[in-house]
N, C-alpha and C positions, 0 to 999 in steps of 0.2 A: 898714335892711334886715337882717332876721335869717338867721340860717344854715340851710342847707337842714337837717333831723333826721336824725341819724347812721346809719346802717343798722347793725342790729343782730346779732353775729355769734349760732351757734348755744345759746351757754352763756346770753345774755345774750335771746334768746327763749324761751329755759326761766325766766331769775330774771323777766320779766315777767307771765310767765303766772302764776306766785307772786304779784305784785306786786297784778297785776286781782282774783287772789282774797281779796288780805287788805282790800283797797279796800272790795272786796264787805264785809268785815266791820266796817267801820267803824276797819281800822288804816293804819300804814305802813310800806312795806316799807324795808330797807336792804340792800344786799348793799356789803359791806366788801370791798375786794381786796388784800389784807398781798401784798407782795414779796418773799416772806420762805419758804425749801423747808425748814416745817416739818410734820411730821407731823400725825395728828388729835391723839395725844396731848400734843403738845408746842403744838399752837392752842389745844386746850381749856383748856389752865394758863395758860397766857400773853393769852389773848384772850377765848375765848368763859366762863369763869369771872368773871372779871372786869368784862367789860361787863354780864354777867345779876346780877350783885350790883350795879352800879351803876343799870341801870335799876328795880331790885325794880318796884314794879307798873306803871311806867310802859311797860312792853314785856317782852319775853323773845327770847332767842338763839332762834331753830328749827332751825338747821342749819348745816352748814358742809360745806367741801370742799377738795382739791387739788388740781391741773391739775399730773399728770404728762407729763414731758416725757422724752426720749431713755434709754436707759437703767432705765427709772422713776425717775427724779431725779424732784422737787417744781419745779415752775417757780416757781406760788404759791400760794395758801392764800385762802381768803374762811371768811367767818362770815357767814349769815343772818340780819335782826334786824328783830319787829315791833314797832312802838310806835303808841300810844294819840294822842300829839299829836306829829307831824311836828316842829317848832323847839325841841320842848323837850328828845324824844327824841334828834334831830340833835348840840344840845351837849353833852347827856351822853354819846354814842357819842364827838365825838371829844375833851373833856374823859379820857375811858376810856382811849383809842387814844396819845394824847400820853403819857399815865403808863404804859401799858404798853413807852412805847418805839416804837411802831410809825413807822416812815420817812418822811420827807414826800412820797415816791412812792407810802405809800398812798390810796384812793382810796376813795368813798363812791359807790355807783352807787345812784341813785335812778328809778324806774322809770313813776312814776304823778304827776303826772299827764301826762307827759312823761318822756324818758330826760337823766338829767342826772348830771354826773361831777361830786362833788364832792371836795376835798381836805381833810382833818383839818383844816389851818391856817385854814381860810376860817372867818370872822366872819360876815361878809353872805350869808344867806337866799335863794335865789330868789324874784322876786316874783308867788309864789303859795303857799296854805296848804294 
């Protein structure tokens, strides 16, 4: 028996509707969620540089963001990311994400064809392509 599908809060009805359009293009989406209240300047050196030279034509970063919280503190930070082939893309994000340092609280939200939380650490694929 499988789990009933997660309801999806508002941030996360925005990264799908991303997600249906890059489908449409023949790509896949990733949306990264670092635990981590850094800035855009301080993601893009640390994260979103780094994963766009690791995937060179296999994908590209599109975007990123911060989810302020009280204050305007940074709660956490994501990186946007499409790639050309889903498994291949996947180990070079988190092969990237491990050498950057990024925490094993972060998280890989993947949108299409299904909503699915993956972790940096994880080896094994879900079983669809």
């Amino acid at each position: 028996m499988s789990n009933p599908p997660k309801s999806l809060d508002g941030r996360q009805e925005v990264l799908r509707g991303i997600a249906e359009s890059a489908a449409v293009r023949g790509q896949h989406f990733f949306y990264v969620l670092i635990r981590e209240p850094l800035s855009p300047l301080e993601r893009g050196h640390k994260y979103e540089d780094p994963i766009a030279r690791a995937l060179g034509e296999l994908g590209e970063v599109v975007g990123g963001g911060s989810q302020l919280g009280e204050n305007n503190t940074i709660e956490f930070c994501g990186v946007n990311i499409v790639v050309y082939d889903r498994n291949l893309g996947l180990k070079v994000i988190r092969k990237c994400l491990r050498a950057c340092g990024a925490g094993n609280n972060t998280v890989i939200e993947e949108y299409e064809p299904e909503f699915n939380e993956l972790t940096i650490e994880s080896i094994a694929s879900p079983p669809f392509h």
